[in-house]
C-alpha positions as CSV (number, residue, x, y, z in Angstrom):
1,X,-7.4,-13.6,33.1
2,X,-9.9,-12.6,30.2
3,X,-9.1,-9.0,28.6
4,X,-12.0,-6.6,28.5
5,X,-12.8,-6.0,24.2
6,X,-11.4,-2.2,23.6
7,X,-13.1,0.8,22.3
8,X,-11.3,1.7,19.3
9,X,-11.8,5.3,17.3
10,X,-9.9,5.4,13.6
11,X,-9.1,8.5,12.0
12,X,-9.7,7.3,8.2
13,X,-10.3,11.7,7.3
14,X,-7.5,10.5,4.4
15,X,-9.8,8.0,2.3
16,X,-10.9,8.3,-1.3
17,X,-11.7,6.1,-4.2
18,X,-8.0,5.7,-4.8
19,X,-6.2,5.9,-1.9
20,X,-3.7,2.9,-2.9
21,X,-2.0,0.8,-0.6
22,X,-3.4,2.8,2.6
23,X,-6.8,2.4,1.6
24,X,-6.3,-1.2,1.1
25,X,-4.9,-1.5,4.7
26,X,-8.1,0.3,6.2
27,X,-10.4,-2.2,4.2
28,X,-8.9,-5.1,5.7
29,X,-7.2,-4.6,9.1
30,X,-10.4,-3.3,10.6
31,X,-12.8,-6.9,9.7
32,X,-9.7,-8.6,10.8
33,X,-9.6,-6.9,14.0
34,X,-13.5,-7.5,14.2
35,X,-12.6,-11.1,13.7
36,X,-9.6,-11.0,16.2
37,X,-11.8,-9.8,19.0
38,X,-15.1,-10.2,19.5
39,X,-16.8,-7.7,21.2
40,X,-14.7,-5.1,20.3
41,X,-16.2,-1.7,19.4
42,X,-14.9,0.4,16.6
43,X,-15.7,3.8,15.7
44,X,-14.5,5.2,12.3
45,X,-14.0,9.1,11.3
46,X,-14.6,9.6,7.5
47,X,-14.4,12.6,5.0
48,X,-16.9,13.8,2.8
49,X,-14.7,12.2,0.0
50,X,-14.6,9.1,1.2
51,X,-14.9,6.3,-0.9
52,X,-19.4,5.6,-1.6
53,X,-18.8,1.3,-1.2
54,X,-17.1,2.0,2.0
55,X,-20.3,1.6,3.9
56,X,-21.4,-1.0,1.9
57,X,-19.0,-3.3,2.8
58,X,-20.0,-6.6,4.7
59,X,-18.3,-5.6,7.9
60,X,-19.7,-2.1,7.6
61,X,-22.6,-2.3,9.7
62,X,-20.4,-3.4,13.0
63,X,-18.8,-0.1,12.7
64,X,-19.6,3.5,14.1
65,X,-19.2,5.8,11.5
66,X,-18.7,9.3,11.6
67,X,-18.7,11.5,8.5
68,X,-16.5,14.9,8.9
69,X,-18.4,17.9,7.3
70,X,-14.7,18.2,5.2
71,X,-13.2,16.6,2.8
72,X,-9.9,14.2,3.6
73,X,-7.6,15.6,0.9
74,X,-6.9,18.9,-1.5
75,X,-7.6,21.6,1.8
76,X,-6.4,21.9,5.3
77,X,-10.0,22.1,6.9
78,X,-9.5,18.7,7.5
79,X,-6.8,19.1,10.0
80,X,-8.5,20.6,12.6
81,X,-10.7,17.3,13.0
82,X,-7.7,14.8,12.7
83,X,-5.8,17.0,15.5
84,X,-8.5,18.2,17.8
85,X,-11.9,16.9,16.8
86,X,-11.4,13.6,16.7
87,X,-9.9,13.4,19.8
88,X,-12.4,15.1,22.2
89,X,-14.9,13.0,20.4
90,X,-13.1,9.7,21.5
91,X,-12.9,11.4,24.9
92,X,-16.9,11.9,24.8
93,X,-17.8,8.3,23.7
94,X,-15.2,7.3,26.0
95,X,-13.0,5.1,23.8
96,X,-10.0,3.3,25.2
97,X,-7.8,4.5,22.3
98,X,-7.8,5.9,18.7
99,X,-5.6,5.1,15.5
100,X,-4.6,7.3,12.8
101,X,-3.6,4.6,9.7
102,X,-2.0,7.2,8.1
103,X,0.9,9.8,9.7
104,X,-1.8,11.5,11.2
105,X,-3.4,10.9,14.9
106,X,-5.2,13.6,17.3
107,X,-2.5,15.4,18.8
108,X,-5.3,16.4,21.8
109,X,-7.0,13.2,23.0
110,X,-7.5,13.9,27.1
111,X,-7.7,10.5,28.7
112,X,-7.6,8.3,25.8
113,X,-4.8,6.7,24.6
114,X,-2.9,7.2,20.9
115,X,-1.4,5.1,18.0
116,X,0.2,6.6,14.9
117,X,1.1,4.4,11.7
118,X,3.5,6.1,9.8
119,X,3.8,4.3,6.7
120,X,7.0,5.5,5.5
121,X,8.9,8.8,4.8
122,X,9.7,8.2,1.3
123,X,8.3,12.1,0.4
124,X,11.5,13.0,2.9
125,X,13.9,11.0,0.7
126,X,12.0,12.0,-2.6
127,X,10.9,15.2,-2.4
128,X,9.1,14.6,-5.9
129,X,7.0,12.1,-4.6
130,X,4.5,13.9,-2.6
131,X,3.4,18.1,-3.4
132,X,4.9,20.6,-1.8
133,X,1.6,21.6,0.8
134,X,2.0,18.4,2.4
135,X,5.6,18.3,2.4
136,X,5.6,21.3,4.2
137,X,2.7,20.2,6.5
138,X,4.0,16.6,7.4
139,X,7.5,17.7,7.6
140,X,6.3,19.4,11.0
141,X,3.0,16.7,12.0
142,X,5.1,13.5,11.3
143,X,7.8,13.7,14.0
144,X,5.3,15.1,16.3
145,X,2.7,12.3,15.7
146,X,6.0,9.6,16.0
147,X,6.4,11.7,19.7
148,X,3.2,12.2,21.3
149,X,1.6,9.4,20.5
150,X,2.1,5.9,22.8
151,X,3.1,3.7,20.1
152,X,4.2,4.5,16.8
153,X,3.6,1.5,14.3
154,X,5.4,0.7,11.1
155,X,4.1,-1.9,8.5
156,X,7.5,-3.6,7.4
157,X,11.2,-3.6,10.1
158,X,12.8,-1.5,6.9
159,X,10.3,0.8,7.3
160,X,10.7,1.2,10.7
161,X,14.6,1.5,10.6
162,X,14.2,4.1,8.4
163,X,11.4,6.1,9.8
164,X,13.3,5.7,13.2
165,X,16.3,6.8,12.0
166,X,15.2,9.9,9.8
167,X,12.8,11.4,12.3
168,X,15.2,10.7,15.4
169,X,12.4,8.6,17.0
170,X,13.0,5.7,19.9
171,X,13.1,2.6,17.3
172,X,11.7,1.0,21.1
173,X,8.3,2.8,20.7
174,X,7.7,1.2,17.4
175,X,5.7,-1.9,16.9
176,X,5.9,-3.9,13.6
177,X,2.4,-5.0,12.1
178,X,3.5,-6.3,8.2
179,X,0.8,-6.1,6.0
180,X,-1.5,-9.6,4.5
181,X,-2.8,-10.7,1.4
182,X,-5.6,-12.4,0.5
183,X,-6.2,-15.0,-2.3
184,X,-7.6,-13.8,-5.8
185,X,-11.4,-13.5,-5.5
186,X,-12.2,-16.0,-8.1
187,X,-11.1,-19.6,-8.8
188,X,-9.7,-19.2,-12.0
189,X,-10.1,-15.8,-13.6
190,X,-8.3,-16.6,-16.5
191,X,-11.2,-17.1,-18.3
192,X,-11.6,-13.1,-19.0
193,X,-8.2,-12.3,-20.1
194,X,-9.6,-12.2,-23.7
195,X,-12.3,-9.7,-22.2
196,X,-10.0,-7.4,-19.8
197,X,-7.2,-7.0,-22.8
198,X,-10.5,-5.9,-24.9
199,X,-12.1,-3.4,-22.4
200,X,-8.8,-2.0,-21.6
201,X,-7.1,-1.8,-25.0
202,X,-3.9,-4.4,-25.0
203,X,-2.9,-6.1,-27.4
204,X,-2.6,-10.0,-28.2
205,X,0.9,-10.3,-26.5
206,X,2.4,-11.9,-23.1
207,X,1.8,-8.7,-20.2
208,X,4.5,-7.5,-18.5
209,X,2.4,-6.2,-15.7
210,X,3.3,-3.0,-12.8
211,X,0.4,-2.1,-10.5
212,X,2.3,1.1,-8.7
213,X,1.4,4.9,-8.3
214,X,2.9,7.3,-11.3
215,X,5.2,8.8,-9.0
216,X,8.8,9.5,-9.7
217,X,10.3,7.3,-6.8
218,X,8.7,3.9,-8.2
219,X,11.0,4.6,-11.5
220,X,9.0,3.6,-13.7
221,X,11.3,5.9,-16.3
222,X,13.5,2.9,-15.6
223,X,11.6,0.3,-16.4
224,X,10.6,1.8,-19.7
225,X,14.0,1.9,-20.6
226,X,14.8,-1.4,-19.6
227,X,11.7,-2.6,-21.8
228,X,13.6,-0.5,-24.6
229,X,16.9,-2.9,-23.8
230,X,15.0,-5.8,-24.6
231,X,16.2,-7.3,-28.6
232,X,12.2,-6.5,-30.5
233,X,10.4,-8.3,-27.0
234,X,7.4,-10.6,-27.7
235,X,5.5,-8.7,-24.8
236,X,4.0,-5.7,-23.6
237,X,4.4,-3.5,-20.4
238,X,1.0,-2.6,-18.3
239,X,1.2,0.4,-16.4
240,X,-2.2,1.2,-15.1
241,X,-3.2,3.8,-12.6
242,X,-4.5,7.6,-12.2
243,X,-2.8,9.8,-14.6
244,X,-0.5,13.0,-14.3
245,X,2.2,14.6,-15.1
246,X,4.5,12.2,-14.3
247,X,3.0,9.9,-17.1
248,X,3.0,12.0,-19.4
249,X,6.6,12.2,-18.7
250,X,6.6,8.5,-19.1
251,X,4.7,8.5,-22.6
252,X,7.0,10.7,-23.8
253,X,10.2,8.6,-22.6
254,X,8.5,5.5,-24.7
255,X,7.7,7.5,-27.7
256,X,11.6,8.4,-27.5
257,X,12.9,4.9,-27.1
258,X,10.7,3.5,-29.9
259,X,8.8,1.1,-27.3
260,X,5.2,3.8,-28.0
261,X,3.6,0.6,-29.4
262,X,4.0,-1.8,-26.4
263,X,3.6,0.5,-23.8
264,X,-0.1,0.6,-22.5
265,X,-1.2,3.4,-19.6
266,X,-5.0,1.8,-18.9
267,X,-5.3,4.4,-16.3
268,X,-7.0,4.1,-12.6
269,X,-8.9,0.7,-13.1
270,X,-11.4,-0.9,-11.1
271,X,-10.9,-3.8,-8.6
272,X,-12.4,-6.7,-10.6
273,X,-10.1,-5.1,-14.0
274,X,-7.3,-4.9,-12.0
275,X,-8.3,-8.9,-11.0
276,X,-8.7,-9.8,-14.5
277,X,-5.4,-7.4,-15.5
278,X,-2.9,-10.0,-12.9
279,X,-4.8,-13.3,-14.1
280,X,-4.0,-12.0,-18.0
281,X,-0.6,-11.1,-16.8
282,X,2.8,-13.5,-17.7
283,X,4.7,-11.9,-14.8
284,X,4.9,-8.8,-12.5
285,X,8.0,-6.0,-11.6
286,X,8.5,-3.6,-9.4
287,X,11.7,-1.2,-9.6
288,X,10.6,1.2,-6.9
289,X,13.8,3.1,-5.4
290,X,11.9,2.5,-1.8
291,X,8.0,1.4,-0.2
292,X,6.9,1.3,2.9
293,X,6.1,-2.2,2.5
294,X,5.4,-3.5,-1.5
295,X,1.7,-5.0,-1.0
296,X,1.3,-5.2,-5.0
297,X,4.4,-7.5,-4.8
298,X,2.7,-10.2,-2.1
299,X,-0.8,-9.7,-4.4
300,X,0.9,-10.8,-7.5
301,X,2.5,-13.6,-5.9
302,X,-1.0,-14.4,-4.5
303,X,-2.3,-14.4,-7.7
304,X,0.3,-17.0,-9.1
305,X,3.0,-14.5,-11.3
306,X,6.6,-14.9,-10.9
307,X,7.8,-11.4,-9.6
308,X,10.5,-9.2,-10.5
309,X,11.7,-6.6,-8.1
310,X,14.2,-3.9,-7.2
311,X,16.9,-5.6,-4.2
312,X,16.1,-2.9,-1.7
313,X,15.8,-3.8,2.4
314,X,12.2,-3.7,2.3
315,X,11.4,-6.0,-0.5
316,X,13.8,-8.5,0.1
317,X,12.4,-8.1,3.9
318,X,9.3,-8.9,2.3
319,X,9.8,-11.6,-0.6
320,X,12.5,-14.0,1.1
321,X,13.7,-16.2,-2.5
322,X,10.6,-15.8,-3.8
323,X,11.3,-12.9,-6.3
324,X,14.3,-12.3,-9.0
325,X,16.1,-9.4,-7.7
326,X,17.6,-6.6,-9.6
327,X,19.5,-3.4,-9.0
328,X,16.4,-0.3,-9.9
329,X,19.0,1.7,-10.6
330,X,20.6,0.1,-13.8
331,X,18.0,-0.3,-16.5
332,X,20.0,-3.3,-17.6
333,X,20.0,-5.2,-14.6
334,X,16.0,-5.2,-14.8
335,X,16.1,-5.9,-18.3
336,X,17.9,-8.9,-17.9
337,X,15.3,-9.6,-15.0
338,X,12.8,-9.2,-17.2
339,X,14.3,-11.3,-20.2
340,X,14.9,-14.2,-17.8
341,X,11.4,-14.5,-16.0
342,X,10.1,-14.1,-19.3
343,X,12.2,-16.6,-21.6
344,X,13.3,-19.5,-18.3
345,X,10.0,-21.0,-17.7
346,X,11.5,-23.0,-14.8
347,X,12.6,-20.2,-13.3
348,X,9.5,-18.6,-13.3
349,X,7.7,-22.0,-12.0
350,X,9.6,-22.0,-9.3
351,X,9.1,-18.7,-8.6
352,X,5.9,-18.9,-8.1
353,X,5.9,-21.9,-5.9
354,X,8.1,-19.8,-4.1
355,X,5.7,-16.9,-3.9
356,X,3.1,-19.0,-2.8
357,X,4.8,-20.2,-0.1
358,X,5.7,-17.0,0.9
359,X,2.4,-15.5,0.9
360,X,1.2,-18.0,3.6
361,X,3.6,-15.6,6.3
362,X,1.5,-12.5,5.5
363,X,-2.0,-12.8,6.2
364,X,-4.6,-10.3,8.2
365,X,-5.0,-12.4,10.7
366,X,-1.4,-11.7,11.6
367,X,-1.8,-7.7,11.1
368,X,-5.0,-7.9,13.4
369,X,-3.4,-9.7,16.3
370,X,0.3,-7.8,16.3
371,X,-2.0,-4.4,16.1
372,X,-4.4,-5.5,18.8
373,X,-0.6,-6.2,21.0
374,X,0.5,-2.6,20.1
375,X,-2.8,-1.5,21.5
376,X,-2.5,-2.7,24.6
377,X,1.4,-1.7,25.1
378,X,0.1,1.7,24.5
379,X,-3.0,1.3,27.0
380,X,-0.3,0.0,29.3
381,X,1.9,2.9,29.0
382,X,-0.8,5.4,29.7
């Protein structure tokens, strides 16, 4: 028997121009799920801040949107809308169901029913990681979202194991929708590496490249000093992304370990620099302490580089044999990473065979159709 197409309402109050790996899950689960199902109808709650290409987008105009007189981020107007507002407005255009992507989902939603993705609770674990207002508000909302709501999702199984466990939720009431990736949006972009090492300042040398927030949890401190390990390297390590006090923190570390000159911070970069930055680069790391799920990981491998990465649940959840795995937590365990994916060129050929492979599991297809399933166990449930 044929299934009617759902109403669907998405709280997406949080976006703004950099909203990182969240943002990047808004942008493509919701053309996927257009694609999934046809017919179904989606309605989309937005902030004032929210990003100005949003609407633009090719998928855009098959989408109801709804801009919030507040911004998404920096006050708590907001939270009046994402826990009351949006939910008597799904009532009104009486939508089957309405998703928050992002911890938060309307706590009052009278005959409709409620998913919650909580991406991960790393601020729990690393209280450094987030600021102390919204520490102190999702603290409180995030336990209350993972029990109310009909189906809590989480984007990798580590991630659910540990949000499960640290919040004292039913793992049973958790669906697992992994995250996709899509292939580079040229052919061959190689052809502007000249150009993007010009626009953003690098130098002449092979790019050690890490696309990851300046937070304290993704250590970059350690990678810096496992740059500083390596005997005079022929390379230099790429750390782009919006700047703050934790990178200054980093400059200073490299002026002290004498690796200033090979240390680049390019800052937030657009999409098509951050393209041209991965087809420049020789490889990629990641020495995060924890992620919810590790997207920049499965784009690099998208985009042909031999990855790097810290040996925590989620990643090797994530990147099978496809990745050299080190321990983050000893700077020379990812220096000797780093000196063997640079220096063993069949290493790093297989690798990103490997990787290749690999990506082929994760696609949005995938993330459409197991989110569409949670969906409907939560409709069921109601």
């Amino acid at each position: 028997m044929a299934q009617s197409p759902l109403r669907i309402g998405f709280n997406l109050a949080y976006l703004v121009e950099d909203s990182g790996g969240s943002g990047r899950y808004a942008r493509e689960l919701i053309p996927s799920l257009l694609a999934a199902e046809p017919g179904i109808e989606i309605t989309a709650w937005v902030g004032s801040t929210a990003p100005a290409d949003l609407m633009a987008q090719p998928w855009a105009e098959e989408v109801r949107w709804v801009r919030l007189p507040v911004p998404g981020v920096g006050t708590p107007w907001h939270l009046w809308y994402e826990l009351v507002a949006i939910g008597l407005a799904a009532r009104r255009r009486r939508l089957d169901l309405v998703h928050g992507l992002a911890y938060l989902v309307p706590l009052v939603h009278p005959g409709v029913a409620s998913v919650v993705t909580i991406l991960d609770v790393i601020w729990l674990h690393h209280p450094e990681a987030a600021g102390k207002r919204f520490r102190a508000v999702m603290r409180t909302l995030t336990p209350l979202m993972g029990r109310t709501s009909d189906r809590v999702i989480a984007i990798s199984e580590a991630a659910r194991d540990d949000i499960a466990a640290t919040l004292r939720l039913d793992p049973n009431k958790f669906d697992v929708t992994p995250l996709g990736v899509l292939p580079p949006a040229g052919a061959d972009g190689r052809a502007d590496s000249e150009q993007v090492r010009e626009r953003l300042g690098l130098g002449p040398e092979p790019i050690v490249l890490c696309v990851a927030a300046k937070r304290a949890h993704k250590n970059l401190d350690g990678l810096i000093r496992a740059f500083a390990l390596l005997p005079d390297p022929p390379a230099q390590l790429v750390l782009p992304g919006s700047p703050n006090e934790y990178e200054r923190e980093l400059r200073a570390l490299a002026q002290s370990s004498g690796v200033w000159d090979r240390v680049h911070f390019p800052g937030w970069i657009s999409e098509a620099d951050l393209e041209d930055l991965f087809s420049a680069a020789s490889c990629f790391v990641l020495p995060t302490f924890q992620e919810g799920f590790g997207l920049p990981v499965l784009e690099a491998m998208a985009r042909g580089l031999p990855v790097a990465c810290s040996d925590i649940p989620v990643l090797t959840e994530l990147v099978g044999d496809a990745a050299l795995l080190f321990d983050p937590h000893d700077p020379s365990s990812i220096a000797q990473a780093i000196a063997r994916i640079t220096h063993d060129r069949a290493l790093a050929s297989a690798l990103v065979g490997r990787g290749s492979e690999r990506c082929r599991l994760f696609t949005w297809e995938r993330t459409a159709r197991t989110t569409l399933a949670s969906y409907r166990r939560a409709l069921d449930r109601g």
